[in-house]
C-alpha positions in Angstrom: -83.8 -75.5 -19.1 -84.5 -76.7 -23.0 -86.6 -75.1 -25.2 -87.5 -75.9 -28.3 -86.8 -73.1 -31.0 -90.9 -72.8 -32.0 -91.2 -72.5 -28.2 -89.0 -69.7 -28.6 -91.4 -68.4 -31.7 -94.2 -68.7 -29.0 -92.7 -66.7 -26.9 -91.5 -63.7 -28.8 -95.0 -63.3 -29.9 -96.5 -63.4 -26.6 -94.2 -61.0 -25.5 -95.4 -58.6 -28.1 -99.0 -59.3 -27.6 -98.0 -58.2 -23.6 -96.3 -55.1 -24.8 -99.2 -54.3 -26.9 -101.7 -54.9 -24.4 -99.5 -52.7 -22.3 -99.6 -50.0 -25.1 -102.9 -50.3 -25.0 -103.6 -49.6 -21.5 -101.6 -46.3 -22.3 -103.6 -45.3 -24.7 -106.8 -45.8 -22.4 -104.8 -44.0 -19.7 -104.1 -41.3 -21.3 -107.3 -40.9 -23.5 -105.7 -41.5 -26.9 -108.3 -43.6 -28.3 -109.0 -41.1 -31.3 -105.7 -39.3 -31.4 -105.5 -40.8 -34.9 -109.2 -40.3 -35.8 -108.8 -42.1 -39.2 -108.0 -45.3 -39.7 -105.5 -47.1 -41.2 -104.2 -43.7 -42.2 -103.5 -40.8 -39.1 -104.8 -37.6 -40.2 -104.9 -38.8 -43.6 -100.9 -39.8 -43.9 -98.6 -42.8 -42.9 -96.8 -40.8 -41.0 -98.7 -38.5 -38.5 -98.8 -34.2 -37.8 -96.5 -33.1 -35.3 -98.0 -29.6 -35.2 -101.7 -28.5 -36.0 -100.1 -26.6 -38.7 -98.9 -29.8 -41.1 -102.5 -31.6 -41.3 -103.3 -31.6 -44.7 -106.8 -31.8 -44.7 -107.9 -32.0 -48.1 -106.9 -35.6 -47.1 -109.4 -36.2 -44.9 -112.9 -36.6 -45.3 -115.0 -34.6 -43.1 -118.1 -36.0 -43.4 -117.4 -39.3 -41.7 -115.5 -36.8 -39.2 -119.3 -35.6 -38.6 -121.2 -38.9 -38.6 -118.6 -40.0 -36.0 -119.3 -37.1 -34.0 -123.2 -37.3 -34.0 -123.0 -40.8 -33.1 -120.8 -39.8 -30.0 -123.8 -36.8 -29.8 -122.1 -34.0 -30.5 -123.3 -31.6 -33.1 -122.1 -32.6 -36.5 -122.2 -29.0 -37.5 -119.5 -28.2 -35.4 -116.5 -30.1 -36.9 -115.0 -27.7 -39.3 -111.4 -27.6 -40.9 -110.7 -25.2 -37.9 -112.6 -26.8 -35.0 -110.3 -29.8 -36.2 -107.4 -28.0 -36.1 -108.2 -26.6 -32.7 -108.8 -29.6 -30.7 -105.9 -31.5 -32.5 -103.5 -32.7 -29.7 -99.8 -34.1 -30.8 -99.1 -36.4 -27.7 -102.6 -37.9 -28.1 -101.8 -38.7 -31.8 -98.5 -40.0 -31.3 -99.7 -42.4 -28.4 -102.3 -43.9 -30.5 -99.5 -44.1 -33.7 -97.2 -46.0 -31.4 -99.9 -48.1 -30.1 -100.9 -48.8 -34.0 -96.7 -49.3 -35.0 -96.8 -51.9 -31.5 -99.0 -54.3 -33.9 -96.4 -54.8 -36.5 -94.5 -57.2 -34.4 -97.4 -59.1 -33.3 -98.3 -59.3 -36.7 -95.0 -60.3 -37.9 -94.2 -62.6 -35.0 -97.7 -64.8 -35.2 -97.3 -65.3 -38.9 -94.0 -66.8 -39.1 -94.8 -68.8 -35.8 -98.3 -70.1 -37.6 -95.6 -71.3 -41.0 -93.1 -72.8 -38.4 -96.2 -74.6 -36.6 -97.1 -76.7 -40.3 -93.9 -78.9 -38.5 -95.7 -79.8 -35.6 -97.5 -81.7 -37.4 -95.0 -84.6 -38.4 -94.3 -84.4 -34.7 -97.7 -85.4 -33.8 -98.6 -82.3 -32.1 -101.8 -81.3 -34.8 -103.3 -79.6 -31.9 -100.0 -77.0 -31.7 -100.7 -76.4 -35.7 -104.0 -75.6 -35.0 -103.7 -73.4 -31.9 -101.2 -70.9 -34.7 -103.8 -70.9 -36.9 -106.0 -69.4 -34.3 -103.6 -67.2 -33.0 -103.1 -65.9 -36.5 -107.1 -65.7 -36.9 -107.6 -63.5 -33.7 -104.8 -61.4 -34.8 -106.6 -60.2 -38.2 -110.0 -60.1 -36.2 -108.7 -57.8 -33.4 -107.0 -55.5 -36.1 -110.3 -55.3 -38.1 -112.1 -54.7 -34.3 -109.2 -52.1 -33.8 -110.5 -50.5 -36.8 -114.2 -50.8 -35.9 -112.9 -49.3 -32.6 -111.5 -46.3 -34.4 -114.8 -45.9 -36.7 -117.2 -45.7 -34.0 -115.6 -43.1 -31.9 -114.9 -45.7 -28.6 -118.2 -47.3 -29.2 -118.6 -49.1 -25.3 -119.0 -52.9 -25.6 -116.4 -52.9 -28.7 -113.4 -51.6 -26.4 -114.0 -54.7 -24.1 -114.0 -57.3 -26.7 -111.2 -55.5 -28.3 -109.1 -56.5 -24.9 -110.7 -59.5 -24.5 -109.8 -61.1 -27.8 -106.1 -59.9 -27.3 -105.9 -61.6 -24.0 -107.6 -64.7 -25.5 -105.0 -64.6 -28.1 -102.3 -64.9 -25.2 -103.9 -67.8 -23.9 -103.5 -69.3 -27.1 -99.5 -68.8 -27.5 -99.4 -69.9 -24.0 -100.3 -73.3 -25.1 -98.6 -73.0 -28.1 -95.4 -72.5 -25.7 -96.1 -74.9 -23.3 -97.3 -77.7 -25.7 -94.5 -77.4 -28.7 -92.6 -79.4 -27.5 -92.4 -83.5 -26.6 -91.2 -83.1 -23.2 -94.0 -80.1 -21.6 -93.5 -78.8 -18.6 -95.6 -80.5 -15.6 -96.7 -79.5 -12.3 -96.6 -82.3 -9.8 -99.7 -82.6 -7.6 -99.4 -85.2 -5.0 -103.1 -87.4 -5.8 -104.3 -86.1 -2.4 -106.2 -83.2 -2.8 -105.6 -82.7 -6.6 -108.8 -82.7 -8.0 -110.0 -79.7 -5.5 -106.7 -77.8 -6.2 -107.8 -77.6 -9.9 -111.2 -76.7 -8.8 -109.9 -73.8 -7.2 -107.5 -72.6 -9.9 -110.4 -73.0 -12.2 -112.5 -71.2 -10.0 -110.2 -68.2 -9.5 -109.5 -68.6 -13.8 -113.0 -68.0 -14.2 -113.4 -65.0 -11.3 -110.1 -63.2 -13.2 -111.8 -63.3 -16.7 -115.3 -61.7 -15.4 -113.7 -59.2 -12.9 -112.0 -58.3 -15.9 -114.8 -58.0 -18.0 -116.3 -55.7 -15.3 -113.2 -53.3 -14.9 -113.6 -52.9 -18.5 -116.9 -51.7 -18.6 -115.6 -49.6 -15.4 -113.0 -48.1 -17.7 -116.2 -47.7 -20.1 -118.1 -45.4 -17.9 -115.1 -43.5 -17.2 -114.7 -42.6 -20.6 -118.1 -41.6 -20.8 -118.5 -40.1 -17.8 -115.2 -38.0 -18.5 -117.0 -37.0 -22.0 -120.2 -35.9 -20.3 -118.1 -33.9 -17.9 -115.5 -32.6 -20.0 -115.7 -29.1 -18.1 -116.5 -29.8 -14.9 -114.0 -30.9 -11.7 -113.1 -34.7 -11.9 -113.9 -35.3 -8.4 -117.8 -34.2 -9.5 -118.1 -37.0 -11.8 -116.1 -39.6 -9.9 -118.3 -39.5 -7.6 -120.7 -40.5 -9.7 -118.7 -43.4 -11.1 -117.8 -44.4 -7.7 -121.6 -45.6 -6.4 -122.6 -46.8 -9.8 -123.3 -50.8 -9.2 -121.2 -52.3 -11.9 -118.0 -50.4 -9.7 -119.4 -51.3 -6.4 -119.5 -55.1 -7.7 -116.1 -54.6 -9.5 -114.5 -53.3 -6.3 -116.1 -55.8 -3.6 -115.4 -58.8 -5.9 -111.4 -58.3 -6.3 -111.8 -59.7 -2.1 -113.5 -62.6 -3.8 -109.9 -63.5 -5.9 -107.9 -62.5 -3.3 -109.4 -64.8 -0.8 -109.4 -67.5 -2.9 -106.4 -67.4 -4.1 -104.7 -67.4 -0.5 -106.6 -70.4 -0.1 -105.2 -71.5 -3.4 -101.6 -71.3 -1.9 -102.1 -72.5 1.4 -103.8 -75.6 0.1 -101.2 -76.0 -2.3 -98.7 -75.4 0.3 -100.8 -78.0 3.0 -100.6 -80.6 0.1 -96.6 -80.4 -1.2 -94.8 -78.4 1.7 -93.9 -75.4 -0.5 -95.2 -73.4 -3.5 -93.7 -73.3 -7.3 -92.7 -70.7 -9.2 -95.5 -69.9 -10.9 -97.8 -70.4 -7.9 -96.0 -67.5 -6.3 -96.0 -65.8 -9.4 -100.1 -66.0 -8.9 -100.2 -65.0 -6.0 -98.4 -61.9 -6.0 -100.5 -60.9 -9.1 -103.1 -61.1 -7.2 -101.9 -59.4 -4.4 -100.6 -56.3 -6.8 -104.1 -56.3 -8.8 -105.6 -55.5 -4.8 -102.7 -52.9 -4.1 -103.0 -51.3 -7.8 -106.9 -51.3 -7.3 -106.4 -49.8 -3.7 -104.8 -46.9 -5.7 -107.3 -46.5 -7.6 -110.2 -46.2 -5.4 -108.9 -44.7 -2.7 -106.1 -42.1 -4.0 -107.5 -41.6 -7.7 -107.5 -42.5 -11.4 -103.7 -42.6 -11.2 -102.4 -43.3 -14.8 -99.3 -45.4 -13.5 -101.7 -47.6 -11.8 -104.4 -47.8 -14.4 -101.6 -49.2 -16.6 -100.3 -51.3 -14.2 -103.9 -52.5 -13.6 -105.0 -53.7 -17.2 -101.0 -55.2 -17.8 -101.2 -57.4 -14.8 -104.7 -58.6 -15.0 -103.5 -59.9 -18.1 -100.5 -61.1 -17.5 -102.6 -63.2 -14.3 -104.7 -64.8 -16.5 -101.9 -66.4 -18.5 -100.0 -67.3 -15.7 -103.3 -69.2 -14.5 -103.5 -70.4 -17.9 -100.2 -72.0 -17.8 -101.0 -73.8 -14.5 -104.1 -75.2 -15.8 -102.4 -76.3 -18.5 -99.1 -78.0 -16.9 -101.3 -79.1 -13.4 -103.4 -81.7 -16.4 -103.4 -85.2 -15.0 -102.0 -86.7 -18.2 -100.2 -84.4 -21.4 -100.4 -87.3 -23.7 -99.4 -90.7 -24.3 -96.3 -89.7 -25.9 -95.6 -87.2 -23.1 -96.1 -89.4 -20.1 -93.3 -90.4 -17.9 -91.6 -86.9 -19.6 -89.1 -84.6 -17.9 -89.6 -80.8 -17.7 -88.7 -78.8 -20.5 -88.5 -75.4 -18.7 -89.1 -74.8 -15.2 
């Protein structure tokens, strides 16, 4: 397989937006969301505590320290220099300063692919130019949302969009990937049944992105829940999370993808005798996104599959993405009549 060396770029940076999102899903996991409750410092410094003892907190300012706490209503007259000190946890901090450092190369990657894309351009492919200009554009927006994130203590709503923008921003290098190039790869659809194959790949696109949307307000109320419970028994307040409506909906609609995208592949499979790569690939995200969410709802909160959880979904929406994108009935008039650049 050929690819071209800005498909390469594309690339690289998508896999550090998937490692990030995977660092993220960590951080959720592990509830490490304020383990660095300043921002862009940790703790006041570049370099974070490793021990209670090393905070320097004539650094910090505890009056936003306060404000942040009565907006998550707790008292504000209970963070002091030694309440601080107290609840400071090192593994917490770290998690959140790795997840910070994990932006670096997603910076650094989108930025030299977004100079590299001004050469599309001359190539004819404006559209490839403008697609790293977006990606560079979501990046500084989600790190002024990480911020924002930060600042309002896990405000709910702000944490979904926060993931939402950085799997739209893999979307986006997904088609920078697939389209920099004059020869992008295609997926051949015999004209029988073609149009309703799309329909359903659509269809299950559209079904990924809100069941997503609703595991993340899941993952909301478990934070909160886990706050307004911090003393008590987990199994008291999972209960509690388990009958709420938006799980219930979240848990009963995963069949919903699962069925259609069995009907996906065996359509598919009816239609050209056999399945591609990436329709596979598909499928067996799917299929793990069920086992993973089995775990979850019938074992427990397990961390491993929480991770697992939020890395796949995202990794299924860019694989669907990708089909979208390569199942088109026509690339371009340049492209037409083109072999596959990577298969």
């Amino acid at each position: 397989m050929t690819w071209t060396r800005f498909q390469r770029l594309a690339l690289i940076a998508f896999i550090a937006v998937e490692l990030l999102i995977f660092m993220g899903a960590i951080v959720r996991a592990t509830g490490s969301g304020l383990g660095c409750p300043d921002w862009p410092f940790c703790y006041g410094c570049w370099l974070p505590p490793a021990k209670a003892q090393d905070i320097d907190f004539t650094k910090l300012n505890l009056e936003k320290f306060r404000a942040k706490a009565e907006r998550l209503g707790r008292d504000p007259s209970t963070i002091t220099v030694e309440s601080l000190r107290a609840e400071f946890d090192p593994v917490a901090t770290w998690v959140e300063y790795i997840n910070r450092l994990s932006t670096v190369p997603v910076g650094i990657s989108v930025l030299i692919l977004c100079i590299c894309s001004f050469g599309q351009i001359k190539a004819g492919r404006a559209s490839v130019t403008l697609t790293a200009l977006s990606a560079l554009f979501l990046v500084l927006l989600n790190a002024w949302l990480g911020a924002r994130v930060v600042i309002s203590g896990l405000k709910p709503g702000i944490i979904t969009l926060h993931m939402a923008l950085a799997i739209l921003l893999q979307c986006v290098l997904v088609f920078a990937a697939w389209r920099g190039t004059d020869q992008p790869w295609r997926i051949a659809l015999n004209d029988r049944g073609a149009g309703r194959i799309r329909l359903i790949a659509w269809a299950i696109f559209l079904l990924v992105i809100l069941e997503g949307i609703m595991g993340s307000q899941v993952r909301e109320l478990t934070d909160q829940l886990a706050r307004l419970h911090a003393h008590q028994a987990r199994s008291v307040w999972t209960f509690e999370l388990e009958h709420s409506l938006v799980y219930l909906v979240h848990r009963s609609f995963s069949w919903v993808i699962f069925g259609a995208s069995i009907w996906f592949a065996a359509v598919i499979r009816k239609a050209a005798g056999r399945l591609s790569w990436l329709e596979v690939v598909i499928v067996a995200l799917v299929f793990l996104q069920m086992l993973l969410g089995v775990v979850l709802s019938q074992i427990g909160i397990v961390r491993v599959a929480q991770i697992l959880h939020i890395g796949a979904s995202s990794l299924l929406v860019s694989a669907i993405f990708l089909w979208l994108l390569a199942a088109q009935r026509e690339v371009s008039a340049s492209t037409s009549g083109a072999t596959p650049a990577f298969s």
